[in-house]
LUMNU-738361 format. One line per field, with one value per residue (C-alpha): x, z, y; residue number from 1. Coordinates in steps of 0.1 Angstrom, whole numbers, plus 5000, padded with zeros to 4 digits. Example, Ala and Ser with C-alpha at 12.3 -4.5 7.8 and 13.67 -1.06 7.14 Angstrom:
<recs>
u 5123	5137
w 5078	5071
v 4955	4989
seq 1	2
</recs>
This chain:
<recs>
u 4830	4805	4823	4813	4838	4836	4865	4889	4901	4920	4954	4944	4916	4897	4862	4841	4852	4835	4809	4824	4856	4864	4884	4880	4881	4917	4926	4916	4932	4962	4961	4950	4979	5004	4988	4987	5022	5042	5063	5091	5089	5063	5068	5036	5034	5000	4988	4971	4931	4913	4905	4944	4955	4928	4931	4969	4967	4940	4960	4993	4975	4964	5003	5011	4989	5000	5036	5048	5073	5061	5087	5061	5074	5048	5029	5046	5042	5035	5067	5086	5067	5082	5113	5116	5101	5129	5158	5147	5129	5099	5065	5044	5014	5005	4973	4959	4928	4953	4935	4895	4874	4879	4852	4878	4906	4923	4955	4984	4998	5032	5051	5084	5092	5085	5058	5027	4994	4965	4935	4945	4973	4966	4936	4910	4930	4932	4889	4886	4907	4890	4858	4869	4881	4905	4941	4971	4980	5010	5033	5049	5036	5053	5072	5068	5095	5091	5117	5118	5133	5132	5165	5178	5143	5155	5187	5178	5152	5179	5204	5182	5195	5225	5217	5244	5227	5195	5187	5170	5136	5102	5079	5046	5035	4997	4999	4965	4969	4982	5010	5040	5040	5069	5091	5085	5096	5124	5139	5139	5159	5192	5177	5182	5149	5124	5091	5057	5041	4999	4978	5013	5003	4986	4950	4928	4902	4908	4901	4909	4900	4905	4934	4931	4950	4927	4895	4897	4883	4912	4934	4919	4940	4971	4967	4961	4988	5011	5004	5000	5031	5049	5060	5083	5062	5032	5034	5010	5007	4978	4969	4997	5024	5026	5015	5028	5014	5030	5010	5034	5047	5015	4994	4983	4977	5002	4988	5004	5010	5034	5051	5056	5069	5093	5105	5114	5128	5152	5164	5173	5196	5217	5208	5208	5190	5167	5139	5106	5071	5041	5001	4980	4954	4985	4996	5012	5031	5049	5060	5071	5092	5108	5119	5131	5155	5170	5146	5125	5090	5063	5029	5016	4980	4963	4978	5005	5007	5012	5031	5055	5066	5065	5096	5111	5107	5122	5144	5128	5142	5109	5072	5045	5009	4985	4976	5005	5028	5060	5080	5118	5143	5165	5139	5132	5106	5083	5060	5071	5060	5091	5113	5096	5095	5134	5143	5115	5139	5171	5159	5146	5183	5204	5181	5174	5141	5104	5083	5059	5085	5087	5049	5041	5057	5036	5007	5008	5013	4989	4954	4943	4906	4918	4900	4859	4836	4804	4779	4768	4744	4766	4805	4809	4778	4790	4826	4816	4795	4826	4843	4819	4817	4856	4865	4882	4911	4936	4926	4936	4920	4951	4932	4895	4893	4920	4915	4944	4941	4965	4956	4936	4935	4914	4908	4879	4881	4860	4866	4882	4857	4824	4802	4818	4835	4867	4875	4909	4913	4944	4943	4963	4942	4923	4891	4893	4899	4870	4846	4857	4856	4820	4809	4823	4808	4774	4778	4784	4762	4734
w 4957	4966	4968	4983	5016	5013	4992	5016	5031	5058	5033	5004	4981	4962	4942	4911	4885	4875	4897	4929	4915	4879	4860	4882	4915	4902	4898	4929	4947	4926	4942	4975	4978	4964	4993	5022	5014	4996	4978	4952	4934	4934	4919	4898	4884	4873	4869	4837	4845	4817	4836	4847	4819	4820	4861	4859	4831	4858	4892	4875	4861	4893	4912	4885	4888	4922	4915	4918	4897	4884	4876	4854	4857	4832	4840	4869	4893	4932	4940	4914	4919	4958	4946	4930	4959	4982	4959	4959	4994	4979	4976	4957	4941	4926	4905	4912	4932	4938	4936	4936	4902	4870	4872	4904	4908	4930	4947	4969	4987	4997	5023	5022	5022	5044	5053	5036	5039	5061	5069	5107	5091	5058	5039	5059	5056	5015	5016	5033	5006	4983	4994	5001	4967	4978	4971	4975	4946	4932	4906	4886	4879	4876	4847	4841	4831	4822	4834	4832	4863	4853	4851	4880	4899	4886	4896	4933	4936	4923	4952	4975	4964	4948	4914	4910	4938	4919	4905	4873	4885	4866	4876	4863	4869	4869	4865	4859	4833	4860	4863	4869	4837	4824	4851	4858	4824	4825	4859	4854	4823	4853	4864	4852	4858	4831	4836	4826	4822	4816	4816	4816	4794	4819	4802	4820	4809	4832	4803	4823	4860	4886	4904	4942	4946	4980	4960	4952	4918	4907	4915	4895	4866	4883	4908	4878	4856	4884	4889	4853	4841	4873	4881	4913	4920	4910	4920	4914	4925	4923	4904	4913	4924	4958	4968	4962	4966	4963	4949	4959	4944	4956	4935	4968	4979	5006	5035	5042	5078	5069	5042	5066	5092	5064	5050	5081	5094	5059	5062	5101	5089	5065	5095	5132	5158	5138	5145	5124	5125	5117	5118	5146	5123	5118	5129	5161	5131	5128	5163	5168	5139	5147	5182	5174	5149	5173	5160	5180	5168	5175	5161	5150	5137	5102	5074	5050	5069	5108	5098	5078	5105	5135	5108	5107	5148	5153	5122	5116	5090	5073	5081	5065	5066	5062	5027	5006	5020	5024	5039	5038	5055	5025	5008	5031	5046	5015	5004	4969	4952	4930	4962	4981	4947	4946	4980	4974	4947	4963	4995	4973	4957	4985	5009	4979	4991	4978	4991	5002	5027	5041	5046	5060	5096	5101	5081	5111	5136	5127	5119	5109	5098	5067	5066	5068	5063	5077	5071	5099	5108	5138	5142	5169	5187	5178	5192	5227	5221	5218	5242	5267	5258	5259	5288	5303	5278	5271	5252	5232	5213	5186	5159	5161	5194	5193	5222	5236	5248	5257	5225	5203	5192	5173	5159	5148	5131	5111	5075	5068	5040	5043	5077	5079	5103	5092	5116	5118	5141	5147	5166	5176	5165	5134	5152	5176	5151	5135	5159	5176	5140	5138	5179	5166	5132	5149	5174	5146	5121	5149
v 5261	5234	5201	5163	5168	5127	5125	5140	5112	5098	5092	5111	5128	5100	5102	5087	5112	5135	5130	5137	5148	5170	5193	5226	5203	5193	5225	5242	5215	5225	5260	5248	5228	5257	5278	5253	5241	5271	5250	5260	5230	5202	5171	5158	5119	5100	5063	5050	5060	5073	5107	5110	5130	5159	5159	5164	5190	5214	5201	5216	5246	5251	5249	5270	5298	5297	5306	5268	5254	5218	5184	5164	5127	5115	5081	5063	5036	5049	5038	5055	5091	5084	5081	5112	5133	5119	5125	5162	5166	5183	5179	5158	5147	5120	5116	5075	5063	5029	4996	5020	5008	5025	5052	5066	5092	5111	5123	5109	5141	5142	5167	5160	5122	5100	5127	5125	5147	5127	5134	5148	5167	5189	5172	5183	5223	5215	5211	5245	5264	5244	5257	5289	5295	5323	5325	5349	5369	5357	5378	5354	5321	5287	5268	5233	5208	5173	5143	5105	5092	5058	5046	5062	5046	5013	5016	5025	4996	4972	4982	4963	4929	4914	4906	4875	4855	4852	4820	4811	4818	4814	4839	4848	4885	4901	4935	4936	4958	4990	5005	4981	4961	4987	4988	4951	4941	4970	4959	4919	4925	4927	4894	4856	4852	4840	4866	4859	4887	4888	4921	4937	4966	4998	5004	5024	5007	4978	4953	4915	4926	4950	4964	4946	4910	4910	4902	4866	4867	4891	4862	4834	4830	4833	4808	4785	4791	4789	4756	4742	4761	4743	4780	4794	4819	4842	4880	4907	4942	4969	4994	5019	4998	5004	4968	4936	4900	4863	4830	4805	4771	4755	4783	4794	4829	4842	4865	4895	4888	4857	4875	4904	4876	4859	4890	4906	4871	4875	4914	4907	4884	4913	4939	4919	4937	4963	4972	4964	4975	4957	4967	4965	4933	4908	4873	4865	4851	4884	4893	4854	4852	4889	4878	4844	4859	4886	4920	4942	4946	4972	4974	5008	5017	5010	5033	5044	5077	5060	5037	5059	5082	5055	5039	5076	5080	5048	5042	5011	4987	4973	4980	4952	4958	4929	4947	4942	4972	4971	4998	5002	5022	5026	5035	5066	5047	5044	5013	4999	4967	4958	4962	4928	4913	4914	4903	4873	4861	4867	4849	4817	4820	4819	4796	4770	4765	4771	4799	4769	4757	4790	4790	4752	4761	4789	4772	4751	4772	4803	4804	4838	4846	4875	4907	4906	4932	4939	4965	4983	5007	5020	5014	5028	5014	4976	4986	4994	4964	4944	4968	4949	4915	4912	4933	4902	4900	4929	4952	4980	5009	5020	5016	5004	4977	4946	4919	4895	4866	4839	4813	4838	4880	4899	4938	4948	4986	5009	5014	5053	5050	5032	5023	4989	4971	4955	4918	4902	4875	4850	4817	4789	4760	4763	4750	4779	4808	4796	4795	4830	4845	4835	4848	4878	4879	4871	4902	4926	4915	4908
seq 1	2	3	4	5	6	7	8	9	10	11	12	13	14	15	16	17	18	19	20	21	22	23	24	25	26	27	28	29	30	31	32	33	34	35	36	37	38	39	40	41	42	43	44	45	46	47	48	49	50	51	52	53	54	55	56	57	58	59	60	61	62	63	64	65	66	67	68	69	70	71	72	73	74	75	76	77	78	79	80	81	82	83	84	85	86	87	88	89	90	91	92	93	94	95	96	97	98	99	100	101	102	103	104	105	106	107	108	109	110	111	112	113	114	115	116	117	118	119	120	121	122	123	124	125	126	127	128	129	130	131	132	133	134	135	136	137	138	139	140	141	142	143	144	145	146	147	148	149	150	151	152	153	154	155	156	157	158	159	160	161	162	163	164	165	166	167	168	169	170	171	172	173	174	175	176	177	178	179	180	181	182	183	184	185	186	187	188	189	190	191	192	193	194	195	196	197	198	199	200	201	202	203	204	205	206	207	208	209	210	211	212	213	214	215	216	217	218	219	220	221	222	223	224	225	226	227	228	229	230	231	232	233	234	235	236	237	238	239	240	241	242	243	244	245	246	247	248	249	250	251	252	253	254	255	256	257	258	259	260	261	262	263	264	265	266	267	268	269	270	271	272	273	274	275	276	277	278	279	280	281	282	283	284	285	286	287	288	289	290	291	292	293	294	295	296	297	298	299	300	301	302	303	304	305	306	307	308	309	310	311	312	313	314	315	316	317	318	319	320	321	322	323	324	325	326	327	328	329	330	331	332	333	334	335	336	337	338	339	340	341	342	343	344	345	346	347	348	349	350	351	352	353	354	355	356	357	358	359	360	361	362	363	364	365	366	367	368	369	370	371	372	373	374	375	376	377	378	379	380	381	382	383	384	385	386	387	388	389	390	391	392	393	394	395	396	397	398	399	400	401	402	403	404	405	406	407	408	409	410	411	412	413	414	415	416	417	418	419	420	421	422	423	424	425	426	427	428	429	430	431	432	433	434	435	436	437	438	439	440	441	442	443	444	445	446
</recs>
């Protein structure tokens, strides 16, 4: 079958439905996968998009014509469709195109947790049976049962935290109308904590604004009700839950990098000595923070699926990305958004302190640029430009091109997606991050 090979990614499949993706796509990925993988079982979950519901009907049709048994778990955060995968160690797929625009869909492909499918291993091998179009004969085909793992998903995420430490918190929550309204409202109910919940109900028709916190016009409204209701905190998460942002006291939005560089700072005081991973774009902030309080960090490439199995090689504690991921050990090295969102209120609790003076230290300290895009004609052309220009720091070529020097880094990586160039940069003085961010900027864009 003719199909746009664009939407096999480098962590999943993801397209504008139905133009790049349908009905008989979904279901050939359905066999594809039975065929790839040969799976008993494979566990199948689904966010709230307005195509979900068709899509998982043909992507189960499709496992089940293939002689796989399906577990149905219904509409569930990321998170929670992780959750069940590991409790069995089976496959998975889940049907979500994450924080993407309305009109999008697509699949999250798990192995066997914390293994997931990528790009370099099984996508690409999914697109050629999908174009293909030839399976095995199979002579009995699957049975589906559906399950609600919610409590049992609750009661796991809660075991992160001790509930009696938390303070009477006020917190407002934008769900932005995705998928963690439900189990937001369902797990703070354990809590002393008085939520504020808006766009809390998962509509797939996206009616208040869209599923990233990293666009600054998603964040508008939180960042002023946090200040005029005198709030703790703001947290919001996208689309599917696997993310997980903090507007502190001050109403301000809090970068990933520090919060990967507080949190870690926190869990190496329950678990001394661990080890913690961290992506290749963040602070000096994180690495710092990590070795001042007695942990061993190591950075690892851009991506959900890297940064998953460097956590299983090394049995990390915690993995942040500068995105809003969080990645836990006891959680079989999964991202989850309510996780974070617990130990944010248990570390408040116990230290008696506002998330604001947790930031002002590194505030001061750590002047970091956030994530800019560029469009660009050639990637990889403007790289080995860079490549060049900065041959007299150290460099290093994980993940796109990141330069050290003694009082400033950058990286500077291709989008998996789109021909853009994606710059992070981190200085010591706010004067110089902002004029290297613009040399660089010029360079690219030039």
């Amino acid at each position: 079958m003719k199909v746009d090979a664009s939407i096999f990614k480098a962590y999943d499949i993801r397209g504008i439905y139905p133009l790049q993706l349908n009905e008989k796509i979904a279901y050939l990925i359905g066999r594809s996968f039975a065929q790839f993988l040969k799976p008993k079982k494979v566990i199948v979950g689904r966010d709230m998009r307005l195509s979900g519901p068709i899509l998982k009907k043909n992507l189960i049709q499709g496992l089940v014509d293939q002689g796989v048994d399906v577990v149905d778990v219904g509409m569930v955060s990321t998170d929670a469709y992780y959750f069940v995968c590991s409790k069995f160690g089976i496959p998975g797929i889940m049907v979500t195109a994450s924080h993407n625009p309305k009109e999008f869909n697509g699949f999250k492909m798990v192995r066997k947790m914390p293994y997931l499918l990528s790009g370099d291993e099984g996508i690409q091998d999914i697109r050629k049976l999908v174009e293909k179009g030839k399976y095995l004969k199979v002579t009995k085909k699957g049975k589906i049962e559906k399950r609600d793992y919610t409590n049992q998903f609750i009661k796991k995420v809660l075991s992160f935290i001790d509930p009696n430490e938390i303070k009477p918190l006020n917190v407002i929550a934008d769900t932005a109308n995705g998928m963690v309204g439900p189990f937001l409202t369902k797990l703070y109910k354990n809590l002393p904590v008085e939520l504020k919940l808006i766009y809390g109900e998962p509509d797939g028709n996206l009616p208040n604004h869209g599923l990233d916190p990293l666009m600054p016009e998603n964040r508008v409204k939180i960042e002023k009700l946090v200040v005029a209701e005198k709030a703790d905190l703001g947290f919001m998460f996208d689309g599917d839950g696997d993310r997980f942002f903090v507007i502190d006291d001050r109403g301000k939005f809090v970068s990933g990098d520090f919060l990967t560089a507080i949190l870690g700072k926190y869990l190496l005081e329950k678990h001394p000595a661990s080890k913690i991973i961290y992506d290749i774009r963040a602070s000096w902030a994180v690495p710092d923070l990590i070795a001042e309080n007695g942990g061993i960090s190591m950075f690892e490439r851009v991506g959900h699926a890297f940064i998953k199995r460097r956590m299983a090689d090394e049995n990390g504690l915690f993995a942040g990305e500068i995105t809003g991921h969080y990645y836990f050990r006891d959680f079989n090295y999964s991202d989850s958004g309510l996780i974070p969102s617990l130990l944010v209120l248990e570390m408040l609790s116990r230290k008696k302190v506002k998330m604001s003076d947790l930031l002002k230290p590194l505030e001061e300290k750590y002047f970091i640029s956030g994530e800019i895009n560029s469009k660009v004609a050639d990637p990889v052309a403007k790289i080995k430009q860079l490549t060049q220009k900065y041959k007299n720091g150290q460099q290093n070529m994980l993940d796109g091109i990141t330069v050290f020097y003694r009082d400033w880094h950058f990286n500077v990586r291709p989008s998996n997606t789109e021909a853009l160039l994606r710059l992070n940069l981190d200085a010591k003085s706010k004067v110089l991050m902002e004029t290297k961010r613009d040399e660089i900027l010029a360079l690219i864009r030039s």
